[in-house]
C-alpha positions, 0 to 999 in steps of 0.5 A: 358279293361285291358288285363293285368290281365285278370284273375281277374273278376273286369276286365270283359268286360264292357259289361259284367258288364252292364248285372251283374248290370241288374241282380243285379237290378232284386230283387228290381223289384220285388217292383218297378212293385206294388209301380209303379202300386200303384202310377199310381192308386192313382194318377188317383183316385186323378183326374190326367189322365193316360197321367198326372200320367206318366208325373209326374213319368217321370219328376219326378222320385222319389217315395217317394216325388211323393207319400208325394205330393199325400198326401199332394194334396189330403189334399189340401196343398197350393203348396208351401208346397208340392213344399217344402215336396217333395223337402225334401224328395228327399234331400238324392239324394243331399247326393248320388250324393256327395258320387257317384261324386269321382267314375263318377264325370269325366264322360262327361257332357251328362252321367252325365246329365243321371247319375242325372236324373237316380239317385235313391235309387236303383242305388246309393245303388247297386252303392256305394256298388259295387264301394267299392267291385271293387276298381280298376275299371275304368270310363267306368267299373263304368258307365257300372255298373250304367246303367246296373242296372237303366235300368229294374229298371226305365223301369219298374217304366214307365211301373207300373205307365202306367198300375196302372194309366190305369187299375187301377180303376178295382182293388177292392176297399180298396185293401191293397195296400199301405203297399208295399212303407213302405217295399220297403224302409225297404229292401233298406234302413236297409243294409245301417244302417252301423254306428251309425250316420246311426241307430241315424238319422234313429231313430230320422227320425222315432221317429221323424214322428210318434211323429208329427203326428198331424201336419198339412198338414204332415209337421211333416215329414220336422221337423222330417227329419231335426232333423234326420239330425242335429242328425246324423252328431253331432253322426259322429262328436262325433265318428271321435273325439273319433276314433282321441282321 
């Protein structure tokens, strides 16, 4: 790729660097196998079938807003409001993909149509993080990255919702299972509390949830992430004023 400096490791084939993003990707595996599996499980206990339950986190692909819209279903939320929950939810990809477009915004429409449908917690949390490590990579080197750690990362969320969804009604009943999504986005989610916009929105964000508990049909959770949001940026632009002063 750069035969001028072969020397530097930034410069690996890209080849290479799409096996060191799928190694990278492997410890997240170790969550997506039981959250994928639990979805599949209480997406047929919800009444969906197993081709229903895969239909879902394929066209879906987002954890989060497919487990708020589970919820919300269960309760009987009108469709709208699920429609608007899951929605909300997913927001922060809105944020990733502003954040991603500098490093494969030039990308050819078809990757980038793939980049979109890929984009995940995961790929833009190993993403961001490896672009800033790896300032003279190229778009091929970057792409390389991005898709060497999608790949074991949503194979596997196709693979957990099939056999949580076809096997899952032999599991014993009241199995603790739902502990595993909290985690899941602790381990994700902690290494990037980086500022204090971050600590201030992921604060409020919680604070937030737990205070509205007792809003119907989990809309708490809506109110409580705008609110997350508003906080976060006064912080930022409270912090650029004070670093300009």
């Amino acid at each position: 790729m750069h035969p001028d400096t072969p020397a530097d490791p930034s410069f690996a084939s890209t080849g290479a660097i799409f096996r060191r993003g799928l190694l990278a990707s492997l410890p997240f595996t170790v969550m997506i196998l039981p959250f994928g599996a639990l979805f599949g499980v209480l997406a047929t206990a919800q009444g969906m079938s197993v081709a229903e339950a895969m239909a879902f986190s394929i066209v879906v692909i987002a954890g989060a807003s497919q487990f708020a819209a589970l919820q919300l279903m269960q309760e009987g939320a009108p469709i709208a409001l699920i429609i608007l929950t899951a929605t909300a939810v997913n927001l922060r990809m809105a944020m990733y993909s502003v954040a991603l477009t500098p490093h494969l915004g030039q990308a050819k429409l078809w990757q980038r149509a793939l980049i979109a449908y890929f984009l995940v917690d995961q790929s833009y949390v190993l993403g961001a993080a490896e672009y800033a490590r790896q300032p003279l990579w190229g778009l091929s080197e970057k792409l390389a990255w991005y898709f060497g750690v999608i790949s074991p990362v949503c194979g596997l969320w196709y693979v957990a919702t099939w056999a949580g969804a076809t096997f899952g009604r032999a599991l014993p009943a009241g199995l603790p299972l739902d502990f595993i999504v909290p985690v899941s986005f602790l381990a994700m989610v902690s290494p990037l509390l980086r500022t204090w916009a971050h600590r201030a929105a992921a604060a409020v964000s919680v604070g937030g949830t737990l205070a509205l508990w007792w809003m119907p049909y989990s809309s708490g959770l809506l109110v409580a992430a705008l609110a997350a949001m508003i906080v976060g940026a006064l912080v930022e632009i409270h912090e650029e004023k004070r670093r300009g002063a």
